[in-house]
N, C-alpha and C positions, 0 to 999 in steps of 0.2 A: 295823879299817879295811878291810882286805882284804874281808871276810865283807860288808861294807857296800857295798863296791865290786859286789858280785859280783850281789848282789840290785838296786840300782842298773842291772847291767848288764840283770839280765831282764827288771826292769820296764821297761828302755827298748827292750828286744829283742819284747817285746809290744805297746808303743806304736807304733814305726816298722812293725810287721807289719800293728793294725790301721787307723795312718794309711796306710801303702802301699797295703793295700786297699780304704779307705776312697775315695783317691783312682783306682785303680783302675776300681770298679765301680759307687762309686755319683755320683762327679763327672764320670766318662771322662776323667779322665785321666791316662791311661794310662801315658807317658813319666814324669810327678811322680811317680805310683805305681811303678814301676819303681826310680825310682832312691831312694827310701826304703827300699826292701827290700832295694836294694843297699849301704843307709849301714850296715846292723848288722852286718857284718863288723870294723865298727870300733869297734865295742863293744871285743871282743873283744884287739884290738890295744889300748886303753886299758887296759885290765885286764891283761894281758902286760907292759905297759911299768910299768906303777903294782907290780903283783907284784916284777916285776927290780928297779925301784929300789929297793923295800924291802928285799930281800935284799943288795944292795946298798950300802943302809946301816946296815946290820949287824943286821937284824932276825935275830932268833932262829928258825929255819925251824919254822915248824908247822903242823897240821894246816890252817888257812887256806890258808896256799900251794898245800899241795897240793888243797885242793878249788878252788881255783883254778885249779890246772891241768886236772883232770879235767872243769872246767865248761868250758874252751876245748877240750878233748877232745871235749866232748860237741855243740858248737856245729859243730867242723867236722866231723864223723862225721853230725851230723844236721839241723844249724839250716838246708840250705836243704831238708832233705826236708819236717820242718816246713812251712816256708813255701810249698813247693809241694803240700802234703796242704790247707793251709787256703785257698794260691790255688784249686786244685780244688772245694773245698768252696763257695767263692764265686761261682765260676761259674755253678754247679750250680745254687745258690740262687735268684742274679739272671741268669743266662744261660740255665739250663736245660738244660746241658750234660751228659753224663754224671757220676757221680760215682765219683771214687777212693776206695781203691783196689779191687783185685779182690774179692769177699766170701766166695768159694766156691772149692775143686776143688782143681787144682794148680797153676792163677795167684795163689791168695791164698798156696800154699805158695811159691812164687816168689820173690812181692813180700817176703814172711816171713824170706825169706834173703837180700833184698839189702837189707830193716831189719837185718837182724844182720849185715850188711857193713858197715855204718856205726858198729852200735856197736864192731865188732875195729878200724875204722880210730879211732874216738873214744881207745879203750883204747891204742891206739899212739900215736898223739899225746899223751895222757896222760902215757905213758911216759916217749915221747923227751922233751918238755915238765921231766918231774919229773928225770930222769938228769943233764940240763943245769944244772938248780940242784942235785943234789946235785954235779957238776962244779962248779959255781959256789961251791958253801960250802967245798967241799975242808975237809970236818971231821968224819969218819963218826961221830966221837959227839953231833953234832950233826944229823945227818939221818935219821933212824929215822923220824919220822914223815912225812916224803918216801918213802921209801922203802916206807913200808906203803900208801902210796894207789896204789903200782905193782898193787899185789895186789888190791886193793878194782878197780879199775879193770879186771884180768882178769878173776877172779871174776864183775862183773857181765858179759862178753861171753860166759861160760861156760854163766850161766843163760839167757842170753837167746839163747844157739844152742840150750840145749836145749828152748824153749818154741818157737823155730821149727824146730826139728826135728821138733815131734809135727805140726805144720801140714802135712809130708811126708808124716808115717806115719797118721795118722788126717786126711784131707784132710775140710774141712769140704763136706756137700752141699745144693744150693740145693734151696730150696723146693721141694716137689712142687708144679705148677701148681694143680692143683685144690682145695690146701689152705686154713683158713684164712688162714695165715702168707702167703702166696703173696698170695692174693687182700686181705689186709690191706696187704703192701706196696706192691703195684702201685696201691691207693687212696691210700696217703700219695704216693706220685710225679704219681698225675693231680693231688692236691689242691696240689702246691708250684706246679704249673705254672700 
């Protein structure tokens, strides 16, 4: 049920993102579009309360739960970066606006680390998240596999500081002007507009 819930949650988490936008940019308007992208925080909160009652009522705590919790880890660590990487991308598309995020130097190392800010906060919400229901089962032979999705949940912020770590140390460099690459892109940007 949980596992069902959860998928549930994303397909409604892509729905509301791209009716938000929908209403957004290609109805104008703008306020409807706002506040659909403001309803999927509530996903979220649906799936937190549907998880606790199961445990609750005396579900047997397992790996469900906890990818349950790492998936609200992952929504508030990253679901309005999401939202605001594909607001931007919509812009761009039908406004013609710049596009996010940076792609080169030591702005895309930047942006690289304050993506892997959100997954340390995802992984700590994770955490606190999983801690509270092994608090809540209060039966350590029963939370083992609570307790192992703490680890899976660092582990992944582990790799992902060090994927934006090389964005530091080897900073990606823009195009030489004169190149093809260069002059291929600046054709796809005349061609959107």
């Amino acid at each position: 049920m949980i596992v069902a819930l959860i998928i549930a949650c994303e397909v409604g988490f892509w729905v509301l993102l791209a009716a938000g936008l929908a209403f957004r940019y290609l109805l104008g308007m703008r306020r409807t579009g706002m506040a659909l992208l403001l309803c999927e925080p509530l996903l979220e909160v649906v799936l937190l309360a549907v998880t606790a009652t199961d445990l609750r009522n005396g579900a047997e705590p397992s790996w469900e739960h906890g990818l349950a919790a790492v998936y609200i880890g992952y929504t508030v660590g990253h679901g309005h970066r999401t939202v605001k990487w594909l607001d931007g991308h919509a812009a761009h598309r039908i406004d013609g606006r710049p596009l996010p995020p940076p792609r080169h130097g030591m702005a895309r190392a930047r942006h690289e680390g304050r993506v892997w800010l959100g997954t340390v906060v995802a992984a700590a919400v994770a955490t606190g998240l999983l801690r509270l229901a092994v608090w809540y089962v209060d039966d350590p032979s029963r939370t083992t596999s609570l307790e192992s999705w703490q680890y899976v949940a660092w582990q992944a912020a582990g790799i992902h500081g060090l994927v934006a770590l090389t964005y530091a140390i080897w900073p990606k460099k823009a195009p030489d002007p004169g190149t093809g690459a260069a002059v291929a892109a600046r054709g796809k940007e005349g061609a959107r507009r």
